[in-house]
C-alpha positions in Angstrom: 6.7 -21.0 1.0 9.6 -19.5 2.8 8.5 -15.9 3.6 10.8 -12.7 4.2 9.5 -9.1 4.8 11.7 -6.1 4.6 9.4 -3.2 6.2 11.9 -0.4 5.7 9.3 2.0 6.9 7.9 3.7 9.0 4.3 5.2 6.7 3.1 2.2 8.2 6.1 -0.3 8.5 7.0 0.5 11.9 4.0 2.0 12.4 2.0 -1.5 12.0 4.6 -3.4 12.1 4.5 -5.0 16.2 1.6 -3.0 18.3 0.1 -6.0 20.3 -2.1 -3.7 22.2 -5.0 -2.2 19.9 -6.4 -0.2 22.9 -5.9 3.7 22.7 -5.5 5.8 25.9 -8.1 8.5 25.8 -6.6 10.2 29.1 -9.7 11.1 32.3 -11.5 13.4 29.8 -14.2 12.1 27.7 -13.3 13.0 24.0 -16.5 13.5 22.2 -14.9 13.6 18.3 -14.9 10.6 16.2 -14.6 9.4 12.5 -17.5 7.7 11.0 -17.5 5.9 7.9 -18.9 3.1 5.9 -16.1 0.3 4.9 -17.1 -1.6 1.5 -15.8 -5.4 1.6 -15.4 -6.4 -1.8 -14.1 -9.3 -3.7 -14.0 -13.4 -1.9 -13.0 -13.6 1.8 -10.0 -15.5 2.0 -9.8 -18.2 4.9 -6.3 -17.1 6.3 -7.2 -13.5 7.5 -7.8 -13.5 11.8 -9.3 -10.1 11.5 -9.1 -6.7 10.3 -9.6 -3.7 11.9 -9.4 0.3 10.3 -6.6 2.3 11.2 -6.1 5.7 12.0 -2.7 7.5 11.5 -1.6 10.5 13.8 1.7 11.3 12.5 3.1 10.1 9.4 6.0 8.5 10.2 4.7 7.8 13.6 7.5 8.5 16.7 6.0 6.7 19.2 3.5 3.5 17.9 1.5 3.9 21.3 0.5 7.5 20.3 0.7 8.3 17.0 -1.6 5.0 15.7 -5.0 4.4 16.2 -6.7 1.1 16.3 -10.3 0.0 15.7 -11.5 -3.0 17.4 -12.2 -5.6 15.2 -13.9 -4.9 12.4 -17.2 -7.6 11.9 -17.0 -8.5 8.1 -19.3 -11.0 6.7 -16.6 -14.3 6.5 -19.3 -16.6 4.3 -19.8 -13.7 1.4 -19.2 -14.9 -2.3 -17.0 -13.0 -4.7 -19.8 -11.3 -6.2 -21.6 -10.0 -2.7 -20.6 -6.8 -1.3 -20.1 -6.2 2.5 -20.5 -3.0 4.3 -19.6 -2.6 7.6 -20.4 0.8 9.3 -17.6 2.4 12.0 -17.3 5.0 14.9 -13.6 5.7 16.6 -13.2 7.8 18.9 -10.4 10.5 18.7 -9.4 13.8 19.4 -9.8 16.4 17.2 -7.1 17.3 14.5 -5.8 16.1 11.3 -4.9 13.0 10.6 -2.6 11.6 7.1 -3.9 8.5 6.5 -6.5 5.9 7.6 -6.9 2.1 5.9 -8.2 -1.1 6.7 -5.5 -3.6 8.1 -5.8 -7.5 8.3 -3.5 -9.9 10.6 -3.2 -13.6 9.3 -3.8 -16.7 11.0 -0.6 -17.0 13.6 1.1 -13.5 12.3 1.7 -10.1 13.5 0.5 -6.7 12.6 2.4 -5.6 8.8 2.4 -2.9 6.8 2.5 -4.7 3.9 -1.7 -6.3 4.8 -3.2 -3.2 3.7 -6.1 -3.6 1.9 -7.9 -0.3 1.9 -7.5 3.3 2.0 -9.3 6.0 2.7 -8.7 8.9 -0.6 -10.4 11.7 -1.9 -10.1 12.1 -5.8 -10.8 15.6 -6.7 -11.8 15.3 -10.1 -11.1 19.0 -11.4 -7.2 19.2 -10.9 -6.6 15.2 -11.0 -5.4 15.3 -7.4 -5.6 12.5 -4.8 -5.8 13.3 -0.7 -5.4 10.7 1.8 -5.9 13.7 5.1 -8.5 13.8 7.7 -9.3 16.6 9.3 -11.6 15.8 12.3 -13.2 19.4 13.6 -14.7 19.6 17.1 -18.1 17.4 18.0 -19.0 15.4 16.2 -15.9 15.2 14.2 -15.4 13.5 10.7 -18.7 11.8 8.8 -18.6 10.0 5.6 -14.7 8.5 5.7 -15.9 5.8 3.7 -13.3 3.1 2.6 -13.2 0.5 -0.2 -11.5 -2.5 1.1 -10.8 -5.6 -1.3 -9.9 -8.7 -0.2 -8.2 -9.8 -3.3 -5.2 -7.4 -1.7 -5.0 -10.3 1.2 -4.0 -12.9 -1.5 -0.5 -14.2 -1.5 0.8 -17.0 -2.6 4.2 -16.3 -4.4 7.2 -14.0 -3.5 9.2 -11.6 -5.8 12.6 -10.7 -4.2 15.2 -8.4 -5.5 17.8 -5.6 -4.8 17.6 -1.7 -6.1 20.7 0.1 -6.5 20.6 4.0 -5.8 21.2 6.2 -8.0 21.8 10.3 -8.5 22.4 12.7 -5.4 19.7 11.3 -2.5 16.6 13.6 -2.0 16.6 14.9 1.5 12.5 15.7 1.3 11.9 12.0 0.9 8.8 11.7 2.7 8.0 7.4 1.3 8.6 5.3 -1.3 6.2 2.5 -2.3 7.3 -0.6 -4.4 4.6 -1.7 -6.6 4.4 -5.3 -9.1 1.2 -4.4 -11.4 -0.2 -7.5 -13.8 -0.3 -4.9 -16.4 1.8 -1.4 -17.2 -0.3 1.2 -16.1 -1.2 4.3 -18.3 -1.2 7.1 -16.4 -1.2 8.2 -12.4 -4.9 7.0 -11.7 -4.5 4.1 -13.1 -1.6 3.5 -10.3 -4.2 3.4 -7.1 -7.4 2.1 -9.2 -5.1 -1.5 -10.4 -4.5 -1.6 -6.3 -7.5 -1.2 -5.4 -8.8 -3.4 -7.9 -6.5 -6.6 -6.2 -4.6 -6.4 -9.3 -1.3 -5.0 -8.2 0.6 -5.5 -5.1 2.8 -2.8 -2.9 5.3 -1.7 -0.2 5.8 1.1 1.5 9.1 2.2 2.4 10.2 4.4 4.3 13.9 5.0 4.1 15.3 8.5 5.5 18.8 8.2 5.4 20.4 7.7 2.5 21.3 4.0 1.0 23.4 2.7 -2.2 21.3 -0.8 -2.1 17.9 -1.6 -1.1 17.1 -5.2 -0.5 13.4 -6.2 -0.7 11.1 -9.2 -0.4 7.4 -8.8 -1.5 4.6 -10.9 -1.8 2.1 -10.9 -4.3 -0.9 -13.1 -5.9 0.1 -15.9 -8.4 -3.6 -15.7 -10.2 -3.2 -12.5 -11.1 -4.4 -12.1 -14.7 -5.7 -14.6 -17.3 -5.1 -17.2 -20.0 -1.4 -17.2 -20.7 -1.0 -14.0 -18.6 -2.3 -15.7 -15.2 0.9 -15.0 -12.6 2.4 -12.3 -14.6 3.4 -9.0 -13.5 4.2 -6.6 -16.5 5.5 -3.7 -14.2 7.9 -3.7 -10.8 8.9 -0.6 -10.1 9.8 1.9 -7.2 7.8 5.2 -6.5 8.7 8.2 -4.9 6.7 10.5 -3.1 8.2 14.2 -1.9 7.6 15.6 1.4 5.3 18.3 0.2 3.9 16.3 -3.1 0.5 14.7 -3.2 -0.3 11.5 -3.9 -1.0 12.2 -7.6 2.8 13.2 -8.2 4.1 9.9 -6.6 6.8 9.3 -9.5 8.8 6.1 -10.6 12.4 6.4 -9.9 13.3 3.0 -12.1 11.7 0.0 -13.1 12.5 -4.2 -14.1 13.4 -3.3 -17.8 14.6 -5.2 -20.8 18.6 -5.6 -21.2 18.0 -4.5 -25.1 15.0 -2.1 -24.7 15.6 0.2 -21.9 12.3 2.1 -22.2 10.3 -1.5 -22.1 9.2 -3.0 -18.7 10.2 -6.4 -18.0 7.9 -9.3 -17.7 8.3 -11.2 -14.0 6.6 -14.6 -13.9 5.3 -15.7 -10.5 4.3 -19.5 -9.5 2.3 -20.9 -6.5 4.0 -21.5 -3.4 7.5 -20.3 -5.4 10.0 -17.1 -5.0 10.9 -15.7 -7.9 14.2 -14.2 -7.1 17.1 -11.8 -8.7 14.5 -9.3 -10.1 17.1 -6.5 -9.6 16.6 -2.4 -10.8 18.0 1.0 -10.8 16.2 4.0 -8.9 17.4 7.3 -10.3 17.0 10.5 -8.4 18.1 12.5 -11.3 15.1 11.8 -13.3 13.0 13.8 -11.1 10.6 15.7 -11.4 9.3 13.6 -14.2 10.3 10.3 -12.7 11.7 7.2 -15.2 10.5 6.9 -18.2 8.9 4.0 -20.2 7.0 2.5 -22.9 3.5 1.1 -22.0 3.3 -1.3 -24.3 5.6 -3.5 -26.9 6.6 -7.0 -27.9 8.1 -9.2 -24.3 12.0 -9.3 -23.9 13.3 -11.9 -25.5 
């Protein structure tokens, strides 16, 4: 299968994107702060990963790759475990004190390059009181951050189909766009938790993008798993949409700025079938700034388009 990537970001598009060099400068004086963690392995290893490795973010976007991104050396994951073992790997990296936006595990295919879009883990803190997700780090002086422990599933590293599309802008651009994220979801999900949990459950793929300036048209190419789902559901993705996420916003008010809908049911998401080895192409939307602050809205359930 043909494969295009459009990493119109930087949160971790440029920021992944080409950094051949994994080592990180620590300067003459020893640093003695470091994040520690556990990373859970979960679901079957799939033979075209090269390696992962956990990845810390400095500044979100990053300005300078060399700088502002941290990599681990490679992380040893267990490559023989079944679907139903788990595999915990513990971690130390070294950094300097400070706080730190985001930190995820990151594989690199057999042949490939560094990409944003091979994320298959991120480090979050659900604070169960307000409903709020956290993705920050704050490493204090020695010994720094304990217990940044990450679920990681490798179900996120399968890809054997392609969506591709184009989203037309609409409404007066926000100027405290901090990302968007396109997400295709096997099945509409019913509220804002349900967002991350279908991710990090291999059951939804996504794309960060990170698009400053303003655009009319956004072009975009995403891969995603054809064996997604079951029985006559298997390869279909109930839910495309793109997300939004303000400067000052949290990750639990990400929005949806427009999704694939039906022609004759505007409110009801549109089915997108997906096949092995195949592209499925023309899967074209609307994202509408003027629909913030409650983003677009829909139905989450209802007979398919005709």
């Amino acid at each position: 299968m043909k494969s295009k990537k459009y990493l119109l970001l930087p949160v971790i598009g440029a920021l992944f994107l080409l950094w051949s060099s994994c080592n990180y400068d620590h300067g003459i004086d020893p640093i003695r702060t470091k994040i520690k963690g556990n990373i859970l392995f979960s679901g079957a290893y799939p033979g075209n990963v090269t390696e992962a490795r956990l990845v810390v973010v400095k500044n979100l976007p990053p300005v300078n790759l060399t700088t502002d991104v941290i990599f681990s050396e490679p992380l040893p994951f267990n490559r023989g475990k079944s679907p139903s073992e788990n595999d915990t790997v513990s971690y130390e990296l070294v950094v300097e004190a400070g706080v730190y936006p985001i930190a995820g595990v990151l594989w690199r295919p057999q042949g490939g390059t560094w990409d944003i879009a091979n994320i298959i883990g991120l480090y979050l803190k659900f604070n169960p009181i307000n409903f709020t997700i956290d993705t920050e780090i704050k490493v204090d002086q020695p010994p720094g951050a304990e217990g940044i422990n990450i679920a990681a599933n490798w179900d996120l590293a399968r890809r054997d189909a392609e969506i591709t599309g184009v989203i037309d802008f609409k409404g007066a651009w926000r100027t405290d766009t901090d990302f968007f994220a396109l997400g295709c979801y096997s099945k509409i999900p019913q509220n804002s938790i349900e967002y991350l949990a279908e991710l990090l459950a291999g059951k939804a793929a996504f794309q960060l993008v990170f698009q400053s300036t303003a655009v009319d048209l956004l072009r975009y190419s995403i891969e995603v798993n054809s064996q997604v789902g079951v029985g006559n559901e298997k390869g279909k993705y109930q839910f495309i949409a793109l997300f939004w996420k303000g400067k000052t916003s949290s990750l639990s008010d990400i929005r949806a700025l427009g999704f694939y809908r039906c022609d004759g049911d505007t409110l009801l998401p549109r089915v997108v079938p997906t096949f092995i080895d195949s592209t499925t192409s023309g899967i074209n939307f609307s994202a509408d700034f003027s629909t913030l602050p409650v983003g677009a809205i829909y139905r989450s359930s209802g007979a398919p388009c005709p």
